[in-house]
mmJSON file of the N, C-alpha and C atoms, coordinates in Angstrom:
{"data_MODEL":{"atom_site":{
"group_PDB":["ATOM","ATOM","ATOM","ATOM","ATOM","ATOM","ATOM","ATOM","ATOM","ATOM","ATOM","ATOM","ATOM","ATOM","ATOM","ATOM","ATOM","ATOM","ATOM","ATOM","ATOM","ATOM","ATOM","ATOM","ATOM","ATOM","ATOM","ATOM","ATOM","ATOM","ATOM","ATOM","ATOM","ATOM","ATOM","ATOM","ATOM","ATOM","ATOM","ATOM","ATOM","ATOM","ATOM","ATOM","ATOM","ATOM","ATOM","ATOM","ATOM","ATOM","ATOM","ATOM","ATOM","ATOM","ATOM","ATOM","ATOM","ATOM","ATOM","ATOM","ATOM","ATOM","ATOM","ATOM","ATOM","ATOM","ATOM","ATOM","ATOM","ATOM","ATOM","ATOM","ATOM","ATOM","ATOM","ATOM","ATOM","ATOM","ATOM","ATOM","ATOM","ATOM","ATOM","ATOM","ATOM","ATOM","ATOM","ATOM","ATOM","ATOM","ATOM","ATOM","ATOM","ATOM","ATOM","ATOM","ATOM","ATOM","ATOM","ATOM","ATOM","ATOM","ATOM","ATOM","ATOM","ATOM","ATOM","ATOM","ATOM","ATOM","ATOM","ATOM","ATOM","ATOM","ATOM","ATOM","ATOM","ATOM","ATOM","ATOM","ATOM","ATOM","ATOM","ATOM","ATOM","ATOM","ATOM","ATOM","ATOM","ATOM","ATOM","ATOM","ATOM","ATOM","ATOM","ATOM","ATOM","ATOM","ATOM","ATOM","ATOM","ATOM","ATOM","ATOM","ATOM","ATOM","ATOM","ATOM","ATOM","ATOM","ATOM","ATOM","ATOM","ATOM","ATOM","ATOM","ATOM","ATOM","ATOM","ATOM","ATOM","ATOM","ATOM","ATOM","ATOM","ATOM","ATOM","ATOM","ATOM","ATOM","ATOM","ATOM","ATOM","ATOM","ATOM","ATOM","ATOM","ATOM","ATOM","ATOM","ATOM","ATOM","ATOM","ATOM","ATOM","ATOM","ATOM","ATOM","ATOM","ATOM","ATOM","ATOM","ATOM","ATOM","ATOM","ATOM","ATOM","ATOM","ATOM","ATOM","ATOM","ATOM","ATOM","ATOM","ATOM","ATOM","ATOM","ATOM","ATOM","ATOM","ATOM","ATOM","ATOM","ATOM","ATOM","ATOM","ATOM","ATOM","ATOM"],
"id":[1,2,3,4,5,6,7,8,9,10,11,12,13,14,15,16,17,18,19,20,21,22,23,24,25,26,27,28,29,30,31,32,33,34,35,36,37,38,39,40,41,42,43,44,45,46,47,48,49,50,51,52,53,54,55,56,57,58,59,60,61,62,63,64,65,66,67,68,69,70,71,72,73,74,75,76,77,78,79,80,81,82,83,84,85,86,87,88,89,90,91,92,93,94,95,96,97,98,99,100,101,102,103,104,105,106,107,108,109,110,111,112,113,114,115,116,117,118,119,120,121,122,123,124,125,126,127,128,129,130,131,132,133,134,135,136,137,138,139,140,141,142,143,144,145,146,147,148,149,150,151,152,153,154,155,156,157,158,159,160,161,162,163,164,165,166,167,168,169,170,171,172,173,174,175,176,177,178,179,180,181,182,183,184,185,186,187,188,189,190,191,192,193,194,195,196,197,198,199,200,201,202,203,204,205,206,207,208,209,210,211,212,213,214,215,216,217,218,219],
"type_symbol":["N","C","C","N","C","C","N","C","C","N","C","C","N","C","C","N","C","C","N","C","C","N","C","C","N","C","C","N","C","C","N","C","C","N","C","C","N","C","C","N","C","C","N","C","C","N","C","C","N","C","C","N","C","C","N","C","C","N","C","C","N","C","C","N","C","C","N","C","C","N","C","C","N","C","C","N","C","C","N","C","C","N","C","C","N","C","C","N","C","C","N","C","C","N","C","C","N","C","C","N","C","C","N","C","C","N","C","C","N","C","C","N","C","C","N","C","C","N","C","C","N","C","C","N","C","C","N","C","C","N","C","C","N","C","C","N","C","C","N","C","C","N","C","C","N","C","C","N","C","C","N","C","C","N","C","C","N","C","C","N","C","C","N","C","C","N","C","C","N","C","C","N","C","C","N","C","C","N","C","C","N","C","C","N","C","C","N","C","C","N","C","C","N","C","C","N","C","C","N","C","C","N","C","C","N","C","C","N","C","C","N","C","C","N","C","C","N","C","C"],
"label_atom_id":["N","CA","C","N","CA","C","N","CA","C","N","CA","C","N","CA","C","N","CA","C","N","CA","C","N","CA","C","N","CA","C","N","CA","C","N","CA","C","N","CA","C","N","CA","C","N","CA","C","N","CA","C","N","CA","C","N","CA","C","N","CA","C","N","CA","C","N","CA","C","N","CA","C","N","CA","C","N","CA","C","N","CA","C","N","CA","C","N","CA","C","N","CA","C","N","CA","C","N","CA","C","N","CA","C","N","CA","C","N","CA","C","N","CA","C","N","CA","C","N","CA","C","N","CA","C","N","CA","C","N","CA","C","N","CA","C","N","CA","C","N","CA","C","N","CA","C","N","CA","C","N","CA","C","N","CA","C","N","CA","C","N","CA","C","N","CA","C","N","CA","C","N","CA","C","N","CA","C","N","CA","C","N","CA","C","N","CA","C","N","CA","C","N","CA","C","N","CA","C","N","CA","C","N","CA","C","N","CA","C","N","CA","C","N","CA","C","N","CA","C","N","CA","C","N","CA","C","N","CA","C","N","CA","C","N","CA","C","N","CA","C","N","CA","C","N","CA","C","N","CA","C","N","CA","C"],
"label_alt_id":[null,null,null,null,null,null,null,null,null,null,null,null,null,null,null,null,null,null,null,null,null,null,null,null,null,null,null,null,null,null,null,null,null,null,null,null,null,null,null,null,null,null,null,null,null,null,null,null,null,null,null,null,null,null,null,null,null,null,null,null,null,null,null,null,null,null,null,null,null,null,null,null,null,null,null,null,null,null,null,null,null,null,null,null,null,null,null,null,null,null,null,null,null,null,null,null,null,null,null,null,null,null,null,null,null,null,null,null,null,null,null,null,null,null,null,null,null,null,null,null,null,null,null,null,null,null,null,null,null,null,null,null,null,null,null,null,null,null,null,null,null,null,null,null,null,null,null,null,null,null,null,null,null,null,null,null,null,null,null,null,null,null,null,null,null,null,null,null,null,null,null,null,null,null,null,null,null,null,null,null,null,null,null,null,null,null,null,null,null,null,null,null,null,null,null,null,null,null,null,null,null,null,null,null,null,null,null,null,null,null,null,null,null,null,null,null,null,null,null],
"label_comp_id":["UNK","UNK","UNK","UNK","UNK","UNK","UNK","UNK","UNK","UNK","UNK","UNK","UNK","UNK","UNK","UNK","UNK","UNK","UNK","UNK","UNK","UNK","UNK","UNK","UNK","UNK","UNK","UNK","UNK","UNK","UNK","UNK","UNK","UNK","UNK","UNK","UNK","UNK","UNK","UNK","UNK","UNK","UNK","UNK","UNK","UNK","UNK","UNK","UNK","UNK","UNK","UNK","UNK","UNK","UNK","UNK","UNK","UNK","UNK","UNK","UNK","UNK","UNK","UNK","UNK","UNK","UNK","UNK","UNK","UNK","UNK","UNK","UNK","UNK","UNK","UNK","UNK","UNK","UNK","UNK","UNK","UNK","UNK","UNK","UNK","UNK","UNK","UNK","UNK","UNK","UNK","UNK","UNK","UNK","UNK","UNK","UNK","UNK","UNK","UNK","UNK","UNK","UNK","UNK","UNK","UNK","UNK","UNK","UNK","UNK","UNK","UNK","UNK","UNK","UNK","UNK","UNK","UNK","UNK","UNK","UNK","UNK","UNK","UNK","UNK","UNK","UNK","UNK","UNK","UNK","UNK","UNK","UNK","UNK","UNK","UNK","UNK","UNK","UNK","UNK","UNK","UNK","UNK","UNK","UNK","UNK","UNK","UNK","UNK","UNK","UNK","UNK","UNK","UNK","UNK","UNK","UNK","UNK","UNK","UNK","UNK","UNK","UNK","UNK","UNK","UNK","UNK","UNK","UNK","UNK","UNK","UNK","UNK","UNK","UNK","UNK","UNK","UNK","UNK","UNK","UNK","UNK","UNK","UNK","UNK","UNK","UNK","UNK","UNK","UNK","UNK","UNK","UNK","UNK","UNK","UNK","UNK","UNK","UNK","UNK","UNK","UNK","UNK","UNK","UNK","UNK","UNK","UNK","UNK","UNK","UNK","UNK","UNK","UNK","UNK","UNK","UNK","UNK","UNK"],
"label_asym_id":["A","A","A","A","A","A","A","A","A","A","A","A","A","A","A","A","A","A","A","A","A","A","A","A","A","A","A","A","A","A","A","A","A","A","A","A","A","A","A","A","A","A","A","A","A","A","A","A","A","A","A","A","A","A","A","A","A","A","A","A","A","A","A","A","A","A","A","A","A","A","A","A","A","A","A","A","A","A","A","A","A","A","A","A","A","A","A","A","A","A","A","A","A","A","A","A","A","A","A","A","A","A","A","A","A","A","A","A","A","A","A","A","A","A","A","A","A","A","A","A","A","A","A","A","A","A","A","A","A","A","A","A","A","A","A","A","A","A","A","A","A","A","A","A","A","A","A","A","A","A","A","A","A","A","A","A","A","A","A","A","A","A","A","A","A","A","A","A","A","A","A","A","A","A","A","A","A","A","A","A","A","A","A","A","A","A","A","A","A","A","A","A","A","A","A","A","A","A","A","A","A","A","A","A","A","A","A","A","A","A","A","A","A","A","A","A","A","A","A"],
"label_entity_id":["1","1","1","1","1","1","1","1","1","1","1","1","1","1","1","1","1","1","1","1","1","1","1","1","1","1","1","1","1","1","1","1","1","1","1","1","1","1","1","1","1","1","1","1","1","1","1","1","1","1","1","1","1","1","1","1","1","1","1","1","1","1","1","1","1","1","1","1","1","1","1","1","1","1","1","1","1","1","1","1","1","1","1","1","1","1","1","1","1","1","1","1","1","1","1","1","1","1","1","1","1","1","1","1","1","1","1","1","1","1","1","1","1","1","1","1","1","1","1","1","1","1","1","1","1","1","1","1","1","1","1","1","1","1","1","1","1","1","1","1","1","1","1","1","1","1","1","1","1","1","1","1","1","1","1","1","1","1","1","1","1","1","1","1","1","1","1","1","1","1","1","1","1","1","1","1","1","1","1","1","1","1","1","1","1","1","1","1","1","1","1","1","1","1","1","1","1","1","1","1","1","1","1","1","1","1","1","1","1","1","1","1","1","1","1","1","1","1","1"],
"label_seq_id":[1,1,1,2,2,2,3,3,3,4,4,4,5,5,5,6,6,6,7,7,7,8,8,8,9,9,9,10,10,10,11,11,11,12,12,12,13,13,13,14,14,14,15,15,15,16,16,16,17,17,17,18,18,18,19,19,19,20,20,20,21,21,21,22,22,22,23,23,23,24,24,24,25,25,25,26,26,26,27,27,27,28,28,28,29,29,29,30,30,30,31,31,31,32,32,32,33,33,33,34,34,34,35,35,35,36,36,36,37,37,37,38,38,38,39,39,39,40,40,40,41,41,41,42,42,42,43,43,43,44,44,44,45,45,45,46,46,46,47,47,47,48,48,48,49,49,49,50,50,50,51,51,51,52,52,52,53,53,53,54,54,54,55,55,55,56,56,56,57,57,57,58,58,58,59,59,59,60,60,60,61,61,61,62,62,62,63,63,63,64,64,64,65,65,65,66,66,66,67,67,67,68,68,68,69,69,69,70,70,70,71,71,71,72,72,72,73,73,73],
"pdbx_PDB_ins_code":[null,null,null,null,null,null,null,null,null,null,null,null,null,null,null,null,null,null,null,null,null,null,null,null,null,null,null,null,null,null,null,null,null,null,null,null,null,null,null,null,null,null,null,null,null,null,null,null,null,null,null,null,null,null,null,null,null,null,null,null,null,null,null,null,null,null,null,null,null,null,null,null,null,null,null,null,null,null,null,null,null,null,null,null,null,null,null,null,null,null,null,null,null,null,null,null,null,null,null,null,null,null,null,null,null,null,null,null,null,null,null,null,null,null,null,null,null,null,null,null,null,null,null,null,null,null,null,null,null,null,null,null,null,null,null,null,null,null,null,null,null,null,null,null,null,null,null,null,null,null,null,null,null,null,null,null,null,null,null,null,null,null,null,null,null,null,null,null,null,null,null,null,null,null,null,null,null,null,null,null,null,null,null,null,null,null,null,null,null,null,null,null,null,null,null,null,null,null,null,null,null,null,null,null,null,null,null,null,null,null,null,null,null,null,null,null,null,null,null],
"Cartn_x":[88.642,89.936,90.561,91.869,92.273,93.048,92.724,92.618,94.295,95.198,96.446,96.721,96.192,97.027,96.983,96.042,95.579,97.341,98.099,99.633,100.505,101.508,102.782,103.219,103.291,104.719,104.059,103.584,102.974,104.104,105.396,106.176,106.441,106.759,106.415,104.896,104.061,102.736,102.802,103.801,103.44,104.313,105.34,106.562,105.953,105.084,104.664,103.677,102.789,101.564,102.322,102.856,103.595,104.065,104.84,105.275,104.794,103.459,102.644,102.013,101.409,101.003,101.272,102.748,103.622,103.577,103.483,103.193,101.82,100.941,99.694,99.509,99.947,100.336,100.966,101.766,102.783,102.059,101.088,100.038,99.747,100.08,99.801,98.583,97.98,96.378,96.335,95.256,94.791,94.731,94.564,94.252,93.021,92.309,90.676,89.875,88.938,87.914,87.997,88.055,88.333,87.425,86.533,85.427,86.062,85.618,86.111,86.925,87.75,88.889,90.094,91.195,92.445,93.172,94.186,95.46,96.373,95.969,96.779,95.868,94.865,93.663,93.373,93.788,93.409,94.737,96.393,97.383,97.783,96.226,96.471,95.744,94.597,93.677,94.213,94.933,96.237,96.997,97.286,98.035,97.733,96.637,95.61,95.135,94.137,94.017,95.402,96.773,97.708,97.501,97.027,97.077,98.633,99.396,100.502,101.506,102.492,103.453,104.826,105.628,106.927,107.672,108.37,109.753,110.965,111.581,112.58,114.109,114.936,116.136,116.708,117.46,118.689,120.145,120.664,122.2,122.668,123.324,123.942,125.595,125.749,127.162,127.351,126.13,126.558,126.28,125.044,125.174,126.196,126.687,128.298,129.588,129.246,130.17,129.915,128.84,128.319,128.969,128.901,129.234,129.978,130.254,131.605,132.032,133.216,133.759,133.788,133.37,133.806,134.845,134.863,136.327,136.422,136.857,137.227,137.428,136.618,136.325,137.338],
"Cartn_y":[114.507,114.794,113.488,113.466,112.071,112.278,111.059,111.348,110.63,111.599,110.538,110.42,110.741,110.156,108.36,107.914,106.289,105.803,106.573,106.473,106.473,105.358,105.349,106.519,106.633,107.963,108.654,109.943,111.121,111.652,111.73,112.195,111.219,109.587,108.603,109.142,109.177,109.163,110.285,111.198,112.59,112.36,112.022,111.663,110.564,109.706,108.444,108.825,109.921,110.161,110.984,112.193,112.994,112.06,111.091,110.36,109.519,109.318,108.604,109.688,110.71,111.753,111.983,112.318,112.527,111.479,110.4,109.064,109.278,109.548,109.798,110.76,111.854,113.025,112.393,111.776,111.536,110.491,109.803,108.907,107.58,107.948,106.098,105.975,104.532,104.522,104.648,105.441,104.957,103.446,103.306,101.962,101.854,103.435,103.465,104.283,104.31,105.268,106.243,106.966,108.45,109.407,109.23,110.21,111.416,112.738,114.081,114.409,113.693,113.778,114.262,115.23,115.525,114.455,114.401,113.522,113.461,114.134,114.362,113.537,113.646,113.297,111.679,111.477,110.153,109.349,109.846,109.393,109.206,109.867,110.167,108.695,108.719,107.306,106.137,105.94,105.051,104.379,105.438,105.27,104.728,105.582,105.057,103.763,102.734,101.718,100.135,101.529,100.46,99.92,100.551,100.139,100.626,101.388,101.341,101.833,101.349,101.258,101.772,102.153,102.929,101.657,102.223,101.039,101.554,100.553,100.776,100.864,102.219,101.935,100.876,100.702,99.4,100.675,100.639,101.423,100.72,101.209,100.837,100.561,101.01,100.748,99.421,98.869,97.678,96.829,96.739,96.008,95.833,96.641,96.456,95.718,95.925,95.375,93.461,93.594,91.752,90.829,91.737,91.555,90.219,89.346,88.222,88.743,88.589,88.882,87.893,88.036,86.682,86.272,85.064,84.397,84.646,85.721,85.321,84.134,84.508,83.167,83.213],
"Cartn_z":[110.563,111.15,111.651,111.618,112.085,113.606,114.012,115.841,115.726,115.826,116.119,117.137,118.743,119.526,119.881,118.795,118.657,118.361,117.631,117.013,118.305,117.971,118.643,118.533,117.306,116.758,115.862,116.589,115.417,114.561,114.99,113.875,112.223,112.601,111.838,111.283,111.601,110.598,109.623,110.402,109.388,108.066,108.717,107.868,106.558,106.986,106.095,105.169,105.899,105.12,103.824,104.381,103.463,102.325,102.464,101.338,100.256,101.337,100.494,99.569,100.16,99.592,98.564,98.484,96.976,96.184,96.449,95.722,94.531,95.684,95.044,94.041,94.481,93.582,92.065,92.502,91.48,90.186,90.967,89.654,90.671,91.893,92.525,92.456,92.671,92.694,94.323,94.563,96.534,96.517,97.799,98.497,99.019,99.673,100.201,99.359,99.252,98.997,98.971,97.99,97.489,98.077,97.119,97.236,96.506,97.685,96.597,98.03,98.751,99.454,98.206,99.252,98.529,99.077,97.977,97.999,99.827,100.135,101.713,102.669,102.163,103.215,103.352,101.948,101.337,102.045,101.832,102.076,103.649,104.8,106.197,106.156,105.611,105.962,105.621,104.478,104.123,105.217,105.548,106.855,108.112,108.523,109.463,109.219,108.57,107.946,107.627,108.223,107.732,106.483,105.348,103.658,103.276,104.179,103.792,104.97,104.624,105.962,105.524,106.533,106.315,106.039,105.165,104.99,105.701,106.404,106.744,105.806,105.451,105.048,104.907,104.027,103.79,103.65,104.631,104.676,103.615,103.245,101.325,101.851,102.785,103.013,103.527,104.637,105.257,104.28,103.004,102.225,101.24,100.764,100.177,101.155,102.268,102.735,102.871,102.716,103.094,101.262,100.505,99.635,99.265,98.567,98.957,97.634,97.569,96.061,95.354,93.783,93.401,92.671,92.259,91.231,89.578,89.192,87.754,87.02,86.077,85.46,84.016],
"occupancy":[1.0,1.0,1.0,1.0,1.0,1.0,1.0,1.0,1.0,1.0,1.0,1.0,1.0,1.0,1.0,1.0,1.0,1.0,1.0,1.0,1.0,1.0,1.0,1.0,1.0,1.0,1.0,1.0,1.0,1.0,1.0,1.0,1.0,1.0,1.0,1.0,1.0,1.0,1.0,1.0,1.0,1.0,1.0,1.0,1.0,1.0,1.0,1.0,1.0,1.0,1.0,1.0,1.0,1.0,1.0,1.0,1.0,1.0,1.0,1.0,1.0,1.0,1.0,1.0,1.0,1.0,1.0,1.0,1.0,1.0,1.0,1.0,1.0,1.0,1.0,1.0,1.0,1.0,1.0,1.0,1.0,1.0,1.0,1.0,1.0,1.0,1.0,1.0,1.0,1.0,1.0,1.0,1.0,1.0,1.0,1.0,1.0,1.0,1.0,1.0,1.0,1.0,1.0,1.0,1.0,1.0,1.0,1.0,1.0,1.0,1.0,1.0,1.0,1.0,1.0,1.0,1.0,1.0,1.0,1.0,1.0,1.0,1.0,1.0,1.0,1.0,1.0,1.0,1.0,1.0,1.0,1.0,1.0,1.0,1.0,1.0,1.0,1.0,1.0,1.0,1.0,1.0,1.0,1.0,1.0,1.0,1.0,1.0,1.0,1.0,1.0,1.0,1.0,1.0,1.0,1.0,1.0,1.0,1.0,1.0,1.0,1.0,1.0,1.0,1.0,1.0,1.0,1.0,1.0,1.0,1.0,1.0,1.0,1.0,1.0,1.0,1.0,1.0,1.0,1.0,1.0,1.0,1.0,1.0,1.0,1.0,1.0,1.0,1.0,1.0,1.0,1.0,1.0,1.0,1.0,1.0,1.0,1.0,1.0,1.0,1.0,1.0,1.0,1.0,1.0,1.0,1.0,1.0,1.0,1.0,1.0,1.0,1.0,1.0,1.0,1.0,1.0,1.0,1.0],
"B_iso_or_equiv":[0.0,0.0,0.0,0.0,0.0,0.0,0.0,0.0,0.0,0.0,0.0,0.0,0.0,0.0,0.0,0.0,0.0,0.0,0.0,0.0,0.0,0.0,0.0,0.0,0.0,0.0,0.0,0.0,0.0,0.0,0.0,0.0,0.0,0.0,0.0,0.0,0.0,0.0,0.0,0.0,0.0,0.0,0.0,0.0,0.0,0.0,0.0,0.0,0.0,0.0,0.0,0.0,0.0,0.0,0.0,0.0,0.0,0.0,0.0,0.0,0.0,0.0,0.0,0.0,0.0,0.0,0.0,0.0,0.0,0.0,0.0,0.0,0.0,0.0,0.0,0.0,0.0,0.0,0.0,0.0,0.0,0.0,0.0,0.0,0.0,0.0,0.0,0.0,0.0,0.0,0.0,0.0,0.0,0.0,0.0,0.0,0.0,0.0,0.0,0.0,0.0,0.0,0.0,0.0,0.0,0.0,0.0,0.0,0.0,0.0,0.0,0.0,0.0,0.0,0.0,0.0,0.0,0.0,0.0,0.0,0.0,0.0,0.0,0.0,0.0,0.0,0.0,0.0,0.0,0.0,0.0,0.0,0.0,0.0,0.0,0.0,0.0,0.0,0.0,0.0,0.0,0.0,0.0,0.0,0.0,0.0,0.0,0.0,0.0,0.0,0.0,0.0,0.0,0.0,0.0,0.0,0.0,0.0,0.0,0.0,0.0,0.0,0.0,0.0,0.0,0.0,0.0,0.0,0.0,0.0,0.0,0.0,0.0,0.0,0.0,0.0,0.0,0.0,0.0,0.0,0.0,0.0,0.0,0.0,0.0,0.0,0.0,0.0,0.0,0.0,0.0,0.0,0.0,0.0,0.0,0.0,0.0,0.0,0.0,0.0,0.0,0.0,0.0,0.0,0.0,0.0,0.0,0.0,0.0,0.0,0.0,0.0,0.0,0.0,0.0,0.0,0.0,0.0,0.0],
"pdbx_formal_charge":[null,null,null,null,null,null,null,null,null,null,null,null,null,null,null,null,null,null,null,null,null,null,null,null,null,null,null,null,null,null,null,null,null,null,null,null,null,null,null,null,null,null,null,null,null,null,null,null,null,null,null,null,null,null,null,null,null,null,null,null,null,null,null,null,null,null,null,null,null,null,null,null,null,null,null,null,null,null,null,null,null,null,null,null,null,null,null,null,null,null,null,null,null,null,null,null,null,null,null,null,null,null,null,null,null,null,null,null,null,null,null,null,null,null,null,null,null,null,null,null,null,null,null,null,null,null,null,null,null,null,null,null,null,null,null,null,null,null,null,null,null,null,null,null,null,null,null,null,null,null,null,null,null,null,null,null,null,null,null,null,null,null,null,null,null,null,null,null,null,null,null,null,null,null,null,null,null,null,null,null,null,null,null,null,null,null,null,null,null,null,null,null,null,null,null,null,null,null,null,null,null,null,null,null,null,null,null,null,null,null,null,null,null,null,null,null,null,null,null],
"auth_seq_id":[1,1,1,2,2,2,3,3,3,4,4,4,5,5,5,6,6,6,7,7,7,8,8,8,9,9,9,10,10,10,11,11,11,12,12,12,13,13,13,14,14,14,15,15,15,16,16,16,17,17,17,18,18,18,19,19,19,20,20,20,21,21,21,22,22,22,23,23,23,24,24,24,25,25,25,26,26,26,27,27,27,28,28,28,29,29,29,30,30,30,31,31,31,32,32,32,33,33,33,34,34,34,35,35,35,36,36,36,37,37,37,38,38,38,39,39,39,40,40,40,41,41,41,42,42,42,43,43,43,44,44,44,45,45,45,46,46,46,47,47,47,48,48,48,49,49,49,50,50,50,51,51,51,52,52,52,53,53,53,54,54,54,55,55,55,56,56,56,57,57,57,58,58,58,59,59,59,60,60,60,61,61,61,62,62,62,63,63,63,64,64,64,65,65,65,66,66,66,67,67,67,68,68,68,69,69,69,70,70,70,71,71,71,72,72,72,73,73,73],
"auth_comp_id":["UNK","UNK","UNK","UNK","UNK","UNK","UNK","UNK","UNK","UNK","UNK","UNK","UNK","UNK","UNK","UNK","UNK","UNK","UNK","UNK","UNK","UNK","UNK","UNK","UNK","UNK","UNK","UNK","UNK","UNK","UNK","UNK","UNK","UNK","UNK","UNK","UNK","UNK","UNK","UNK","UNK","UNK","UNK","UNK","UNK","UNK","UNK","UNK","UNK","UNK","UNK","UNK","UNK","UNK","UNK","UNK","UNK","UNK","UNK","UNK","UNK","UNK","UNK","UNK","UNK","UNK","UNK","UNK","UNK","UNK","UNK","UNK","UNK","UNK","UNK","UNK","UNK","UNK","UNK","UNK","UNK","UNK","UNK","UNK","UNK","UNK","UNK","UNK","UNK","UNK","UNK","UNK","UNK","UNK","UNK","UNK","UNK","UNK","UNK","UNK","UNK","UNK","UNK","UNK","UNK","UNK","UNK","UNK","UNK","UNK","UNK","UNK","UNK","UNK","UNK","UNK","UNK","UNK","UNK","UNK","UNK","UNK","UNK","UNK","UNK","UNK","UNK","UNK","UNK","UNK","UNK","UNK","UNK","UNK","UNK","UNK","UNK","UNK","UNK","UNK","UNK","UNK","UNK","UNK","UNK","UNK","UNK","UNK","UNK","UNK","UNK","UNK","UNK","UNK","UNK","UNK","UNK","UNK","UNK","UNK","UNK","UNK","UNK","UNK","UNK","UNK","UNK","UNK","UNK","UNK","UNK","UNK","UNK","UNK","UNK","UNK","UNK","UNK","UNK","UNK","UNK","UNK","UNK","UNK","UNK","UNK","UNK","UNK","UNK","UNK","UNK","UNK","UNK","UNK","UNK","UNK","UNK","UNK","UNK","UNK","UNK","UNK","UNK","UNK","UNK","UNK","UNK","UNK","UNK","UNK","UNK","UNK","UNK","UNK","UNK","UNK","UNK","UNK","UNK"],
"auth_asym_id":["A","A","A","A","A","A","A","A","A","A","A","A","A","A","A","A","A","A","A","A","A","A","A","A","A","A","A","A","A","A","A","A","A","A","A","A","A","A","A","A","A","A","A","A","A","A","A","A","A","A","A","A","A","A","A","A","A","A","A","A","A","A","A","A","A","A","A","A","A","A","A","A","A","A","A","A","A","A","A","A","A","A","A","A","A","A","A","A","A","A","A","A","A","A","A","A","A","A","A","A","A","A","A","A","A","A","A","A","A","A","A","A","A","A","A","A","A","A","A","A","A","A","A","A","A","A","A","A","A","A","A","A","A","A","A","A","A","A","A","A","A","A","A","A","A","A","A","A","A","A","A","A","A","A","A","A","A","A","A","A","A","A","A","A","A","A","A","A","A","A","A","A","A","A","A","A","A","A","A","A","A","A","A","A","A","A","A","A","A","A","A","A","A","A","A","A","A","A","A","A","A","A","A","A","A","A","A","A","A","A","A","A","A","A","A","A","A","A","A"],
"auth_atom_id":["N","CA","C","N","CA","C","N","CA","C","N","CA","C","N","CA","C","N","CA","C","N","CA","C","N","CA","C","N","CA","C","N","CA","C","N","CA","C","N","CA","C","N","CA","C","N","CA","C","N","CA","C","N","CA","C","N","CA","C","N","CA","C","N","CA","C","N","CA","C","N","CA","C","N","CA","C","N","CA","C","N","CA","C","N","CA","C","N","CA","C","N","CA","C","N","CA","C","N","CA","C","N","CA","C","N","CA","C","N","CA","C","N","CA","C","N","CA","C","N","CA","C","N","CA","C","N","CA","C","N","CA","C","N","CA","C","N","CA","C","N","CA","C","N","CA","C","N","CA","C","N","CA","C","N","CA","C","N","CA","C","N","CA","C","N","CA","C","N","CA","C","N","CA","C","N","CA","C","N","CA","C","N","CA","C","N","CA","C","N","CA","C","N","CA","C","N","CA","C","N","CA","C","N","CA","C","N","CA","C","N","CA","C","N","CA","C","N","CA","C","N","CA","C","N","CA","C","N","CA","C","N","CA","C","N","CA","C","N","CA","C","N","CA","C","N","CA","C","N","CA","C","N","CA","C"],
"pdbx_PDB_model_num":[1,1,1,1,1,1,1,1,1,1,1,1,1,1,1,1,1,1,1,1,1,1,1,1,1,1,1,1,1,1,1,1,1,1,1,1,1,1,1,1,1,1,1,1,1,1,1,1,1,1,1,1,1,1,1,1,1,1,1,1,1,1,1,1,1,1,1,1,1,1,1,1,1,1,1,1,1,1,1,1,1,1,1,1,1,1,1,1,1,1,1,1,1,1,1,1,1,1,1,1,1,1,1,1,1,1,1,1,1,1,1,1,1,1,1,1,1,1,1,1,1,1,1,1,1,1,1,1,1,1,1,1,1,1,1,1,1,1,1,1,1,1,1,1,1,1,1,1,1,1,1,1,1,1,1,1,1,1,1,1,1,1,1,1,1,1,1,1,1,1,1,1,1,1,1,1,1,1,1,1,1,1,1,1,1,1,1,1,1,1,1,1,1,1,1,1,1,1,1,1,1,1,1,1,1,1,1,1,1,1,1,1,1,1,1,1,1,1,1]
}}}
């Protein structure tokens, strides 16, 4: 069982594992030791271990706006 109150933010871990989860699901390789662990279990220890970390958004709007336009050539 994984002990989260070691976690800042239990909602972040759930949120991260879940994603990783689907990752895994989806064909990712793990990062730890399998064993005959499920994909959820594997994507909590991921987490735990810090083998993988939340990314933070890039707002798509402020990057369009940094934009410079350029000169026709």
């Amino acid at each position: 069982m994984i002990d989260r109150t070691k976690l800042p933010n239990s909602f972040e871990f759930v949120v991260t594992a879940g994603a990783r989860a689907r990752q895994l699901l989806a064909g990712s390789v793990p990062r730890v030791a399998v064993g005959e662990h499920k994909k959820t279990t594997i994507a909590q220890r991921e987490v735990m271990t810090r083998q993988v970390e939340k990314l933070e958004k890039v707002d798509k709007v402020d990057k369009v706006d940094k934009v410079e336009p350029t000169d026709p050539e």
